[in-house]
DSSP file (Angstrom, degrees, kcal/mol; ACC not computed):
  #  RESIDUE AA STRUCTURE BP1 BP2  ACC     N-H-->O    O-->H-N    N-H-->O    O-->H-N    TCO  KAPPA ALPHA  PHI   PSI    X-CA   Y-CA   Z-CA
    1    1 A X              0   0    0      0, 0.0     2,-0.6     0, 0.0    13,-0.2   0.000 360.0 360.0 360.0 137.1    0.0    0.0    0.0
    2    2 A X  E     -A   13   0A   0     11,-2.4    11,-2.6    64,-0.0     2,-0.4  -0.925 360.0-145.8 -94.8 101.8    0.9    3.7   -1.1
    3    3 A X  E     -A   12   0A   0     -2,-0.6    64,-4.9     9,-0.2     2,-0.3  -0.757  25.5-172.8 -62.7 116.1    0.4    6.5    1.6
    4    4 A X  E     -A   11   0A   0      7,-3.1     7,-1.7    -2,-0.4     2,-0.5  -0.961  29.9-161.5-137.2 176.6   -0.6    9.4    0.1
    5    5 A X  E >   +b   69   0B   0     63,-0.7    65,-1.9    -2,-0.3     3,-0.5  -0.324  29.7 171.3-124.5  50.5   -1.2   13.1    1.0
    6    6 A X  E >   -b   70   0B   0     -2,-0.5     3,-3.1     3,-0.4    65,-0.2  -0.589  64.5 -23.6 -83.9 148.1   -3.3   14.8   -1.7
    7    7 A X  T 3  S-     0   0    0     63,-1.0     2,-0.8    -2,-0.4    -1,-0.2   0.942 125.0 -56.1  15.0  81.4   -4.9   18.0   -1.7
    8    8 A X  T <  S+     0   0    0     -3,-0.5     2,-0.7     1,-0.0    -1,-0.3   0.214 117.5 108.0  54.7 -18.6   -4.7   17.8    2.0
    9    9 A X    <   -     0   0    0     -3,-3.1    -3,-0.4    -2,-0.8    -5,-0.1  -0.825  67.7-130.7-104.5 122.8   -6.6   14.6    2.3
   10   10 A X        -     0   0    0     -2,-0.7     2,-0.4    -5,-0.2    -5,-0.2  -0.097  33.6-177.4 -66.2 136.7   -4.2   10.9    3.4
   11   11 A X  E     -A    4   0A   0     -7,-1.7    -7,-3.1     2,-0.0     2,-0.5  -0.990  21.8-149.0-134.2 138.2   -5.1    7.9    0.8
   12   12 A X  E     -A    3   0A   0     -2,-0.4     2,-0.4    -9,-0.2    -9,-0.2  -0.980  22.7-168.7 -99.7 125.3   -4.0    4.8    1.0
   13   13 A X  E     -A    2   0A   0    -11,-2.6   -11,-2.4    -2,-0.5     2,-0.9  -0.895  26.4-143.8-105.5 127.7   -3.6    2.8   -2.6
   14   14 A X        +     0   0    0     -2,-0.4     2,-0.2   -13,-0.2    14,-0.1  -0.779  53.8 128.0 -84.3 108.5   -3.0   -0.4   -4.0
   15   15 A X        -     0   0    0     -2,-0.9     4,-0.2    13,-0.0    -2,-0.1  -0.633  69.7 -98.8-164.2 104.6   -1.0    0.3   -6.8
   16   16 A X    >   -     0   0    0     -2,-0.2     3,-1.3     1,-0.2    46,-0.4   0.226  41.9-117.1 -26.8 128.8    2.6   -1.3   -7.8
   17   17 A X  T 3  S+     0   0    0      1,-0.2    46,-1.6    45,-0.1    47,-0.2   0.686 114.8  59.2 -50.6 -13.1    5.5    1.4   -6.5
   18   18 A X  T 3  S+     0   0    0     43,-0.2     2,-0.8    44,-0.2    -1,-0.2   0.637  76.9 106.5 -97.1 -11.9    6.4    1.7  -10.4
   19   19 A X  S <  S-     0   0    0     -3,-1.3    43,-0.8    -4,-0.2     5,-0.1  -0.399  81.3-102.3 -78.1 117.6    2.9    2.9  -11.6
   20   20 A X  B  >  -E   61   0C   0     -2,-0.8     4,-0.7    41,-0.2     3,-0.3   0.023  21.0-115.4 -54.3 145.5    3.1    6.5  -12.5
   21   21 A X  H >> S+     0   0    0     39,-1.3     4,-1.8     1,-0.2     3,-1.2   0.846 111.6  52.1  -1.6 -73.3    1.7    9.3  -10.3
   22   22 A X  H >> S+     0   0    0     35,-3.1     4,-2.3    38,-0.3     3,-0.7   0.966  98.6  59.9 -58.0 -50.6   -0.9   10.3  -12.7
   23   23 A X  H 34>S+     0   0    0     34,-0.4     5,-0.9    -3,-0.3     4,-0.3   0.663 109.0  51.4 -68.1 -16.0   -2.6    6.8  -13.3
   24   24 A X  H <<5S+     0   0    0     -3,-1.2     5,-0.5    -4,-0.7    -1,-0.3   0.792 109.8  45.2-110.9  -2.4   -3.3    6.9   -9.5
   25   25 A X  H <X5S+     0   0    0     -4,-1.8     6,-1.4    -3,-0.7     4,-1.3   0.911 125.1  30.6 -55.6 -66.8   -4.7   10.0   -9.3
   26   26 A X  T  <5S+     0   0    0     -4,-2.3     4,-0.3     4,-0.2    -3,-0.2   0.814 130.3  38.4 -65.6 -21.2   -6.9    9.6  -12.3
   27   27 A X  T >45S+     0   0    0     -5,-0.5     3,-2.2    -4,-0.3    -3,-0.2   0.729 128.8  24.3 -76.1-109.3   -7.4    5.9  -11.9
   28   28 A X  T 34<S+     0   0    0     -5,-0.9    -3,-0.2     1,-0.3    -2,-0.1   0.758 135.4  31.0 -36.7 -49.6   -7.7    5.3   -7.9
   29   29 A X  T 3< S-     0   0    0     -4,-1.3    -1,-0.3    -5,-0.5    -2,-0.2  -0.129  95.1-123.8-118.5  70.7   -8.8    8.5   -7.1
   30   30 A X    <   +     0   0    0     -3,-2.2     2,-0.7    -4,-0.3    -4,-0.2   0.632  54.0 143.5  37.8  40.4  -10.7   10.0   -9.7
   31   31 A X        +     0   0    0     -6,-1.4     3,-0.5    -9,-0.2    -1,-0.2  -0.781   9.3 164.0-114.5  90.1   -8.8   13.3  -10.4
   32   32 A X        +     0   0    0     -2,-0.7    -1,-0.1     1,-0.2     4,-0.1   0.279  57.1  96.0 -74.5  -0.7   -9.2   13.7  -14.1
   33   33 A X  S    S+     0   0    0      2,-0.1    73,-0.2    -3,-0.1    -1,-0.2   0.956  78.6  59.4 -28.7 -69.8   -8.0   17.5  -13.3
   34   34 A X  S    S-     0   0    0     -3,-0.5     2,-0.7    12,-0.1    12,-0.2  -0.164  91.0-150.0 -76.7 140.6   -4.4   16.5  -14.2
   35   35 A X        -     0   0    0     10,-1.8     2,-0.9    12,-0.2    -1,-0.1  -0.823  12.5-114.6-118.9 134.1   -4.4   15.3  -17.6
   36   36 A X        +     0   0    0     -2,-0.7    -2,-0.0    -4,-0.1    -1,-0.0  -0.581  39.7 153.7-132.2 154.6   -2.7   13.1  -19.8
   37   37 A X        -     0   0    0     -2,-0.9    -1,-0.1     1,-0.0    67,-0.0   0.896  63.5 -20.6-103.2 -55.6   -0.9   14.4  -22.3
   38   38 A X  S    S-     0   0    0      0, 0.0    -2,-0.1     0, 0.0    -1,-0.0   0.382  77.4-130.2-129.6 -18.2    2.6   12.7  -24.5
   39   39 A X  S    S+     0   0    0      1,-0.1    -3,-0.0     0, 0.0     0, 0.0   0.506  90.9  84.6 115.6 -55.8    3.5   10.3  -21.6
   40   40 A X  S    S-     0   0    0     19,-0.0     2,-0.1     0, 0.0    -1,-0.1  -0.418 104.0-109.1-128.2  43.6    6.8   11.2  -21.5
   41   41 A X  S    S+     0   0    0      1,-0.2     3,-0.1     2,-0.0    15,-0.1   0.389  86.6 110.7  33.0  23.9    6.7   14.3  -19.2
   42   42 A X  S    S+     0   0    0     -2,-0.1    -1,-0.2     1,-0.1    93,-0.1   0.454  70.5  44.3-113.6  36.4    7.5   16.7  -22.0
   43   43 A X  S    S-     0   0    0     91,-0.1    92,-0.9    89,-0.0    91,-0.2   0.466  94.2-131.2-137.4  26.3    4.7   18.5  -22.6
   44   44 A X    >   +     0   0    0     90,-0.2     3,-0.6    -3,-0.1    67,-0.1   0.295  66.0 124.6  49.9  20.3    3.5   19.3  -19.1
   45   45 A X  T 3  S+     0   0    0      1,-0.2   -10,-1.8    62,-0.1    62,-0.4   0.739  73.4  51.2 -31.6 -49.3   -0.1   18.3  -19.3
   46   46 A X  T 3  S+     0   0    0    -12,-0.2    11,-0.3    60,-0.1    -1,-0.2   0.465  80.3 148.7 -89.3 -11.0    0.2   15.9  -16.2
   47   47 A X    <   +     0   0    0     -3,-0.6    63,-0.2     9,-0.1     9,-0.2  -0.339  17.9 175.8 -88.2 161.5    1.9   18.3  -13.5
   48   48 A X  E     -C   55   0B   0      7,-0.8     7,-1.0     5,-0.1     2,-0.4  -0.194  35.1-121.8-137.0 158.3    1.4   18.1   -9.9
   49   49 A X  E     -CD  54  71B   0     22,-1.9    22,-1.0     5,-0.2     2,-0.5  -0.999  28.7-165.4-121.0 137.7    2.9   19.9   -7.5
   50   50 A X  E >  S-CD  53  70B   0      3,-1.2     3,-1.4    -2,-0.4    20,-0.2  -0.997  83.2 -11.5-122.7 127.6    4.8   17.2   -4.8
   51   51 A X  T 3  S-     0   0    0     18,-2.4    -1,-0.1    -2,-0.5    19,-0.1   0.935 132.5 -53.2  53.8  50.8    5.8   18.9   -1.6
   52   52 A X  T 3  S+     0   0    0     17,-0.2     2,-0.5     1,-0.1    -1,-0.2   0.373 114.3 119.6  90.3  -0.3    5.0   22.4   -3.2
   53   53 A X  E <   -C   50   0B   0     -3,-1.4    -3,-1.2     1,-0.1    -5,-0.1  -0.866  68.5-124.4 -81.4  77.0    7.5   21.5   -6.3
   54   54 A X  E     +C   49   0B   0     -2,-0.5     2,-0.3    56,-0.2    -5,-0.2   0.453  45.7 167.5  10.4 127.9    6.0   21.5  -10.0
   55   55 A X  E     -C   48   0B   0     -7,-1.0     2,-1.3   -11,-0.1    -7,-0.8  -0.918  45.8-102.3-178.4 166.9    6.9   18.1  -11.2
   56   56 A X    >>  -     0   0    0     -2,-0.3     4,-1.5    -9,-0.2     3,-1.3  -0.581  32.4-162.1 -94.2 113.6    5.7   15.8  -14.3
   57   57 A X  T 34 S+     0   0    0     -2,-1.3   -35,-3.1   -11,-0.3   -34,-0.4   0.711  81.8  60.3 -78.4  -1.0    3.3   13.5  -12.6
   58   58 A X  T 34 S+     0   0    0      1,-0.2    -1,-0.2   -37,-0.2   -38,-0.2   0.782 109.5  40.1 -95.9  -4.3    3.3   10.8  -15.5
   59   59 A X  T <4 S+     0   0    0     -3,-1.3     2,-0.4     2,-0.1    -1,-0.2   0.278  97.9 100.4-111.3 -16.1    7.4   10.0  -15.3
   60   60 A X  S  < S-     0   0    0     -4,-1.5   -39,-1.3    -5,-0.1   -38,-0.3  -0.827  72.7-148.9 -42.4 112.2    6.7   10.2  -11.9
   61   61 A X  B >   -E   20   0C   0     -2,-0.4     3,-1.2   -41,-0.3     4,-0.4  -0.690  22.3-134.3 -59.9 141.9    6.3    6.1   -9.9
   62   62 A X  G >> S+     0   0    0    -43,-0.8     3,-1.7   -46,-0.4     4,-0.6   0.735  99.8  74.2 -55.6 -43.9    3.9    6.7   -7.3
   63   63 A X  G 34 S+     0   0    0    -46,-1.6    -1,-0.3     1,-0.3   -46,-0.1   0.333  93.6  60.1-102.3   9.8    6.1    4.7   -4.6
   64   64 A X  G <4 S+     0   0    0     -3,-1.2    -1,-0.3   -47,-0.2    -2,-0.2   0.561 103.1  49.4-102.7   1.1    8.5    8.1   -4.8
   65   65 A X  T X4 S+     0   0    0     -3,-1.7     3,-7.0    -4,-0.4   -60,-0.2   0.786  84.0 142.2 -88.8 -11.6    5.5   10.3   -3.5
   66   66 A X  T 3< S-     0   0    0     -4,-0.6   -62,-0.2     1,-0.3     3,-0.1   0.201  84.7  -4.0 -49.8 122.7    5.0    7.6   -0.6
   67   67 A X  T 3  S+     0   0    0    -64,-4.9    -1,-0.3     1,-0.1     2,-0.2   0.294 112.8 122.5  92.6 -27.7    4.0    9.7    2.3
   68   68 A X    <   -     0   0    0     -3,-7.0   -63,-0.7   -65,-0.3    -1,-0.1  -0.730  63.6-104.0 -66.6 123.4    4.6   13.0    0.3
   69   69 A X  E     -b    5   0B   0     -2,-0.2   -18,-2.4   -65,-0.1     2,-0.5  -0.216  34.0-176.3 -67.5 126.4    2.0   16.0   -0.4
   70   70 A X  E     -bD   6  50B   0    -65,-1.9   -63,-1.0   -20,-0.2     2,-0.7  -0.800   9.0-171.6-144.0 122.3    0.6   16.3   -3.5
   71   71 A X  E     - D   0  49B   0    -22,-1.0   -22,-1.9    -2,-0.5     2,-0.2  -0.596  10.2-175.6 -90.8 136.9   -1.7   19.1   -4.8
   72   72 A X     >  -     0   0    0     -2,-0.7     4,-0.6   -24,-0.2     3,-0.2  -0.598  48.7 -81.6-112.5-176.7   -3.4   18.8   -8.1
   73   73 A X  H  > S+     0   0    0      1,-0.2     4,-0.6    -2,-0.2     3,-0.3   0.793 130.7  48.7 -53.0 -40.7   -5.8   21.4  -10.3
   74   74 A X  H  4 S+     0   0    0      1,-0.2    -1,-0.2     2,-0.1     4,-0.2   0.884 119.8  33.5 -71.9 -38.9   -8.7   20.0   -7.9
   75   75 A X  H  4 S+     0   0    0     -3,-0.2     3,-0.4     1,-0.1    -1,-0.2   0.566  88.0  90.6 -94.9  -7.6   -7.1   20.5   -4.9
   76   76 A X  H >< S+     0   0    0     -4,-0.6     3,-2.3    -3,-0.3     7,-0.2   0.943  80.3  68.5 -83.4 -34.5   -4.6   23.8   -5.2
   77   77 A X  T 3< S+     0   0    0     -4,-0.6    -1,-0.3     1,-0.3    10,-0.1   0.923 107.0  36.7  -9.3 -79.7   -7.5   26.5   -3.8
   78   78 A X  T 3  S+     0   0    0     -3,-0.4     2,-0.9    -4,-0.2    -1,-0.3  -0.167  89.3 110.5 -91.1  44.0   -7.5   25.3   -0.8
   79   79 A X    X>  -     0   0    0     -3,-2.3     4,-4.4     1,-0.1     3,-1.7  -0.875  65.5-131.5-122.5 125.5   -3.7   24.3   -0.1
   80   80 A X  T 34 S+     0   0    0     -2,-0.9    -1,-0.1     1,-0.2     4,-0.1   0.743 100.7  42.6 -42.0 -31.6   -2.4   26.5    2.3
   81   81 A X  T 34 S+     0   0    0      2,-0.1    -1,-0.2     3,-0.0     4,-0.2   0.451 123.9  31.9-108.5  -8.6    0.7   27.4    0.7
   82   82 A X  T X> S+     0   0    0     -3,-1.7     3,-1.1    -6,-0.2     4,-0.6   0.773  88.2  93.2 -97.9 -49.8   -0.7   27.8   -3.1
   83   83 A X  H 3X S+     0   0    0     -4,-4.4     4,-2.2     1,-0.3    -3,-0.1   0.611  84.6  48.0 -43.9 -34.5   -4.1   29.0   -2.8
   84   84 A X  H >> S+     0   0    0     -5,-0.3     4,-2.0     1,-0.2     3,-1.1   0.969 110.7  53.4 -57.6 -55.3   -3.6   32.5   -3.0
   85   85 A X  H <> S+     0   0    0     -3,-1.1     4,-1.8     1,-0.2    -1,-0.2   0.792 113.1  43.4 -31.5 -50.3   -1.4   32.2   -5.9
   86   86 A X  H 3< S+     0   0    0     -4,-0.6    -1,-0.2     2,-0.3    -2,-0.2   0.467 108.4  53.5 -74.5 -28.0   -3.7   30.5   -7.5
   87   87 A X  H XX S+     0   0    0     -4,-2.2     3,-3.6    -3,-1.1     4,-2.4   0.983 114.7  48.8 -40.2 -80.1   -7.1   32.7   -6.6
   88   88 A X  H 3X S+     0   0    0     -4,-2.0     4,-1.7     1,-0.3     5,-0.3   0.776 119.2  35.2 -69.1 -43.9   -5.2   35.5   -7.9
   89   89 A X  H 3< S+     0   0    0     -4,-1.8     4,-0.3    -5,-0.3    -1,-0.3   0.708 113.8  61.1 -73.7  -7.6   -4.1   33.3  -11.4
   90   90 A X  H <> S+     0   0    0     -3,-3.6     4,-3.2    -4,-0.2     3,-0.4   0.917 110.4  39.9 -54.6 -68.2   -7.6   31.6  -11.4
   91   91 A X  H  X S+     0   0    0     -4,-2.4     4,-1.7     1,-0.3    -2,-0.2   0.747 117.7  43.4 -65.5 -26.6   -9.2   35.2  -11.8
   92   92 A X  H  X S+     0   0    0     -4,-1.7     4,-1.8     2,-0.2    -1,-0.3   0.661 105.4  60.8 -75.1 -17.3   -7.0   36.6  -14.0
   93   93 A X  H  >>S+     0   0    0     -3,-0.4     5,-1.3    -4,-0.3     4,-0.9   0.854 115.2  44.7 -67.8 -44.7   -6.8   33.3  -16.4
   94   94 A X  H ><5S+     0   0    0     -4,-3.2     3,-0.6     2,-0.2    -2,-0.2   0.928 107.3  54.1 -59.6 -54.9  -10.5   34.2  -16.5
   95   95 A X  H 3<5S+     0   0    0     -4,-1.7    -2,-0.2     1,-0.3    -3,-0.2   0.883 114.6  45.3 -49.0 -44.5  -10.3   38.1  -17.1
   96   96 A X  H 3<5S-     0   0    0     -4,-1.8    -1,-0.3    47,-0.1    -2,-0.2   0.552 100.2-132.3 -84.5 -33.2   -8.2   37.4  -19.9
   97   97 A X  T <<5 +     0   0    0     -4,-0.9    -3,-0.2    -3,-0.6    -4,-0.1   0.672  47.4 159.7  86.8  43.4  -10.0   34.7  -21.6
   98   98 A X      < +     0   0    0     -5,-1.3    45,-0.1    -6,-0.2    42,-0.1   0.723  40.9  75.4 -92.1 -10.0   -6.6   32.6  -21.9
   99   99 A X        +     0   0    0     -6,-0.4     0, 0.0     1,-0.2     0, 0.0  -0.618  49.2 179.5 -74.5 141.8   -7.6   28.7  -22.5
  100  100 A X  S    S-     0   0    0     -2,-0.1    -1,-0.2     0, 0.0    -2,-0.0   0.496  79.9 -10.2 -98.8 -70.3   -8.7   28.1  -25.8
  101  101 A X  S    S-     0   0    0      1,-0.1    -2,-0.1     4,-0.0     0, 0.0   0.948  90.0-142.3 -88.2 -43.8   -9.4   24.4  -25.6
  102  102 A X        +     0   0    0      3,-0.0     4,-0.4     4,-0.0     3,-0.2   0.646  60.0 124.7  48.3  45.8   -8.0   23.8  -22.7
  103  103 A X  S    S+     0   0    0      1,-0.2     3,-0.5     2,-0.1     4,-0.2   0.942  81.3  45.4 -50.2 -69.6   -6.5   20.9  -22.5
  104  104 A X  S  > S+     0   0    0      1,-0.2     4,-1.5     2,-0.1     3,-0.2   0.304  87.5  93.1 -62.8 -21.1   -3.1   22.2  -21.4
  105  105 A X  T  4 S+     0   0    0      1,-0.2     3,-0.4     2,-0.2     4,-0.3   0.856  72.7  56.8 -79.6 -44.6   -4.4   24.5  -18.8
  106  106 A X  T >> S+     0   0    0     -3,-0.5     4,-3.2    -4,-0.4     3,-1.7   0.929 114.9  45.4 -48.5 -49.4   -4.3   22.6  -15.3
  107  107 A X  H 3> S+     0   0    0    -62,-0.4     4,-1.1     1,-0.3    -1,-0.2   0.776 113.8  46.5 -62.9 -36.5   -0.9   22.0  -16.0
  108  108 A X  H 3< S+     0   0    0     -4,-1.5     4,-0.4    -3,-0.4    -1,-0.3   0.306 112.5  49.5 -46.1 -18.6   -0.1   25.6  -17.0
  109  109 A X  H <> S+     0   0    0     -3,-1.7     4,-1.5    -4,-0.3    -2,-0.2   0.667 108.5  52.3-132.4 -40.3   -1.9   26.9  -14.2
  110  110 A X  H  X S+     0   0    0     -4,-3.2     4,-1.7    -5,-0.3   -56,-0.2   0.756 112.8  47.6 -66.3 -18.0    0.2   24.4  -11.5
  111  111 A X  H  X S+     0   0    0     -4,-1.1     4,-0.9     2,-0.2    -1,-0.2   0.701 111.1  51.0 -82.6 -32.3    3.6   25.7  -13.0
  112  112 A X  H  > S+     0   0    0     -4,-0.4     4,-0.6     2,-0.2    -2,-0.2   0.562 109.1  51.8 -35.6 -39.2    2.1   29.1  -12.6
  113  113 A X  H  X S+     0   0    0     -4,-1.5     4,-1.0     2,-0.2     3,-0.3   0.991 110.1  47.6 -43.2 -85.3    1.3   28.1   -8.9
  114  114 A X  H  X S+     0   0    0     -4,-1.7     4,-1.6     1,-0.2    -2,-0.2   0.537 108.6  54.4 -46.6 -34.2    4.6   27.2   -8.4
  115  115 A X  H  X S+     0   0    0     -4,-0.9     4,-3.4     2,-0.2    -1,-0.2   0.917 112.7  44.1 -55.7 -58.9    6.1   30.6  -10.1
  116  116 A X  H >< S+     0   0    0     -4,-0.6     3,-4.2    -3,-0.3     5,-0.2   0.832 108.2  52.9 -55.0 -80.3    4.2   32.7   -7.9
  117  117 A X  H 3< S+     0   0    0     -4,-1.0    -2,-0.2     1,-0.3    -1,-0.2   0.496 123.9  35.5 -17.0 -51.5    4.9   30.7   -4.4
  118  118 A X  H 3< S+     0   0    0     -4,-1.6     2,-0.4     1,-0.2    -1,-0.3   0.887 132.2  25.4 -73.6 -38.5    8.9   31.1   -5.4
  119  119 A X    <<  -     0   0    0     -3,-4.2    -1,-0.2    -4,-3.4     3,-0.2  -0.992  49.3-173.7-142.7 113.8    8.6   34.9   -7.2
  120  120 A X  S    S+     0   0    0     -2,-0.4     2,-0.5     1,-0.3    -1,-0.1   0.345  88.4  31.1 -73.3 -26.5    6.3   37.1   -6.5
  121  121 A X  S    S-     0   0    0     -5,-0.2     2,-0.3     2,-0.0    -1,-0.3  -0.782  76.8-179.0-135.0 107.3    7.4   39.6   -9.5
  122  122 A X        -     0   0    0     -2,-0.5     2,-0.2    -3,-0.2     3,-0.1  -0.830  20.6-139.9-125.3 153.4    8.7   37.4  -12.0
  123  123 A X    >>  -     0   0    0     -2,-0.3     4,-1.1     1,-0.1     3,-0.8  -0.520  35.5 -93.7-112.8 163.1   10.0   39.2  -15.0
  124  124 A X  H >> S+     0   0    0      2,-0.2     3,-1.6    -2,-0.2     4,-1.5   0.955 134.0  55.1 -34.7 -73.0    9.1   37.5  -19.2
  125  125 A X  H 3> S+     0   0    0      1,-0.3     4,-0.6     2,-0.2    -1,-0.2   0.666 111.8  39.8 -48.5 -44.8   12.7   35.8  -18.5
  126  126 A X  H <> S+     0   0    0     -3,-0.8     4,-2.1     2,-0.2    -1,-0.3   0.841 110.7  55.4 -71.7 -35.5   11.3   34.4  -15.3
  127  127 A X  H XX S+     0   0    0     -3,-1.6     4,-1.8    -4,-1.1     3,-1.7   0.997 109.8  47.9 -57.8 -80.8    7.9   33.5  -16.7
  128  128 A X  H 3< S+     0   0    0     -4,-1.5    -1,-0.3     1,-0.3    -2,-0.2   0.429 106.1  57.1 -60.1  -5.3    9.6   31.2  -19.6
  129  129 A X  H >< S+     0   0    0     -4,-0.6     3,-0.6    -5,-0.2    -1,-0.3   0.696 111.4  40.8 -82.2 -45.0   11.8   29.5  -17.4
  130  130 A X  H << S+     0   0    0     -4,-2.1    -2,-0.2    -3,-1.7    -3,-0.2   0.862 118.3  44.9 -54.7 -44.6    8.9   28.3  -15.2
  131  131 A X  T >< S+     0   0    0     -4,-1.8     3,-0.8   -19,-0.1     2,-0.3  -0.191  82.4 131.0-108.6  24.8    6.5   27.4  -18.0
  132  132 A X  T <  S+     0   0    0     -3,-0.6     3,-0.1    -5,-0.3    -3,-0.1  -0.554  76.5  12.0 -61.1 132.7    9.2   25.8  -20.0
  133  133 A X  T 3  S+     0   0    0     -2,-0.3     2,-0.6     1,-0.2    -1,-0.2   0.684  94.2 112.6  78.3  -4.6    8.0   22.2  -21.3
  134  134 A X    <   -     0   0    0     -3,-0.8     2,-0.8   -91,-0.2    -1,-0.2  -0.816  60.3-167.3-102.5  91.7    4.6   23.1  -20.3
  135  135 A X        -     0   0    0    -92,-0.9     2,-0.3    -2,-0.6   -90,-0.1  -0.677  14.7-161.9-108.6 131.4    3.0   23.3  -24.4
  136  136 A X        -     0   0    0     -2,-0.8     5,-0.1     1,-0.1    -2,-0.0  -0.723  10.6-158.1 -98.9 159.1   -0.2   24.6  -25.7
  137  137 A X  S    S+     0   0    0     -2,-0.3    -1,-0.1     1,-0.1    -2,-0.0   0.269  87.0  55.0-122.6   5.8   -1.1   23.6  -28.5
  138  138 A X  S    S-     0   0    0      0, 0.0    -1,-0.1     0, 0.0    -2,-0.0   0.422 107.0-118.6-115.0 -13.6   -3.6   26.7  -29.4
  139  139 A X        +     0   0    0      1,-0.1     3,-0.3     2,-0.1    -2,-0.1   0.676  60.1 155.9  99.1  -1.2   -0.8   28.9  -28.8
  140  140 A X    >>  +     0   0    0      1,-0.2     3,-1.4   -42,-0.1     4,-0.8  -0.099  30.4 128.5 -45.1 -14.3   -2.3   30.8  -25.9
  141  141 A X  H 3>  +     0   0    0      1,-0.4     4,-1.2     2,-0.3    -1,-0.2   0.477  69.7  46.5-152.6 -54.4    1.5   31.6  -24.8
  142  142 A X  H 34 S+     0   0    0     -3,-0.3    -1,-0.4     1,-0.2     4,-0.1   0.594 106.3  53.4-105.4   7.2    1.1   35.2  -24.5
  143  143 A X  H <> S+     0   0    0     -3,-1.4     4,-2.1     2,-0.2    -2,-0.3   0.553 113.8  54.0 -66.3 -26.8   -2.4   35.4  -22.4
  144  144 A X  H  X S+     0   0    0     -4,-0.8     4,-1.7     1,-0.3    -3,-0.2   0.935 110.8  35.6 -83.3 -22.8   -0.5   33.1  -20.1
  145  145 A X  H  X S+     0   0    0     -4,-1.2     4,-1.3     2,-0.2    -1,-0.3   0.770 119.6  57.1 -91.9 -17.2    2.3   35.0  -19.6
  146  146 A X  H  > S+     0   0    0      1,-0.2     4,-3.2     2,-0.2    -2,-0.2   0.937 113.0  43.5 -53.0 -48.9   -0.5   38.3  -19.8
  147  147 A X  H  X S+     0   0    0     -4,-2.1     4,-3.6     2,-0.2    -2,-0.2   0.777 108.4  54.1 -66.6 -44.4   -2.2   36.7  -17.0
  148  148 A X  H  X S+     0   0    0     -4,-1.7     4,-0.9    -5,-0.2     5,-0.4   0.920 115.8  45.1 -50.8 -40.1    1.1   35.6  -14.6
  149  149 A X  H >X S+     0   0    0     -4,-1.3     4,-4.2     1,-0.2     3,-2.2   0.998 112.3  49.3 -83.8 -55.3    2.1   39.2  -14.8
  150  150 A X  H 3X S+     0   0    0     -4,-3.2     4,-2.8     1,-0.2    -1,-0.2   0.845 116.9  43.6  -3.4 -73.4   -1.9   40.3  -14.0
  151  151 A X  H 3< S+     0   0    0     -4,-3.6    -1,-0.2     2,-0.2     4,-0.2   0.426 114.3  47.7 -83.6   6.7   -1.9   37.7  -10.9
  152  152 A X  H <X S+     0   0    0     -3,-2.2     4,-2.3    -4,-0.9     6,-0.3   0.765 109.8  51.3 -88.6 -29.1    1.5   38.8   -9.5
  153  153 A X  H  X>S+     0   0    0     -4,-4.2     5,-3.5    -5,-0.4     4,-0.5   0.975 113.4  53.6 -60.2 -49.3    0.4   42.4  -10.0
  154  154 A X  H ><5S+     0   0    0     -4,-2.8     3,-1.1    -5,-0.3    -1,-0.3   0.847 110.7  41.1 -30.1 -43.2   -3.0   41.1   -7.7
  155  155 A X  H 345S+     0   0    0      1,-0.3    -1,-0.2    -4,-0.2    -2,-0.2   0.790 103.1  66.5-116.1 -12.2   -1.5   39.9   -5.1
  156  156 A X  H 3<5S-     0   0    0     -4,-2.3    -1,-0.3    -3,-0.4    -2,-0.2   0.619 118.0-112.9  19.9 -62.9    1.0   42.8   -5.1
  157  157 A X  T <<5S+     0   0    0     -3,-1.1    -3,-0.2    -4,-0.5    -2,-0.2   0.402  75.4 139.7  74.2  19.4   -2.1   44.4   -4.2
  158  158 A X      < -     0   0    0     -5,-3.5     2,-0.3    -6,-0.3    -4,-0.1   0.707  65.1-106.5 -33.1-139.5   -1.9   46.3   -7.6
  159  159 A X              0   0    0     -9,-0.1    -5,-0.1     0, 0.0    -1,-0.0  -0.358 360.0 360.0-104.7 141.2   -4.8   46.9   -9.8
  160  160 A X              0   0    0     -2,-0.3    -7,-0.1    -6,-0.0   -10,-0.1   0.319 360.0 360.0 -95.2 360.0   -4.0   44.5  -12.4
């Protein structure tokens, strides 16, 4: 059995230590937030945050998270250490109108998380460093980076 600590709540799972991250969220517990996308953690569909660290949940095995925190799309609102980022990149992600399909966006939005929670003013330079390897595929690229700068300027206490 696999202890784990998502979006605040302990699960225990039967699930082989090798079986990626993502397939026991969406499998075992039924968080289709996190999506997946190539597979092969390059096109940042599937990330997670584990212990408040952006990370590609489908190259993940589950049996490295054992015991570890892990916030998803569903959960990052209410996590103690995100949510605010994430209000403030919720509501501008909205203002802005940046998913087109939105496929891409949970993952986009948890590398976004993670950007604020380190940088609070994060410059273009910073932006693309964050959201590297995280790809949309509608191209959306500069509403996301419209929107980071928006929710840093929010929370700032700016008007964005």
């Amino acid at each position: 059995m696999i202890s784990l600590v998502v979006n605040g709540e302990r699960h225990k799972v039967a699930a082989p230590a090798e079986a990626p991250l993502l397939w026991v969220l969406r499998d075992a517990l039924h968080l289709t937030g996190t999506r997946f996308g190539c597979g092969r953690g390059l096109c940042g569909a599937c990330t997670v945050l584990v212990d408040g660290r952006p990370v590609r949940s489908c190259q993940l095995p589950v049996g490295q998270v054992d015991g570890r925190a892990v916030a998803t799309i569903e959960g990052l609102r209410r996590d103690p250490q995100a949510g605010t980022a994430f209000a403030a990149l919720n509501a501008a992600w909205i203002a802005l109108d940046v998913p087109q399909c939105g496929y891409c966006q949970s993952g986009q939005l948890i590398s976004a998380t993670a950007l604020l929670m380190a940088n609070s003013h994060p410059d273009d330079a910073a932006i693309t460093a964050a959201l590297d390897g995280n790809l949309c595929r509608c191209g959306t690229y500069r509403r996301i980076r419209a929107a980071i700068h928006r929710a840093a300027a929010a929370l700032a206490g700016a008007h964005p």
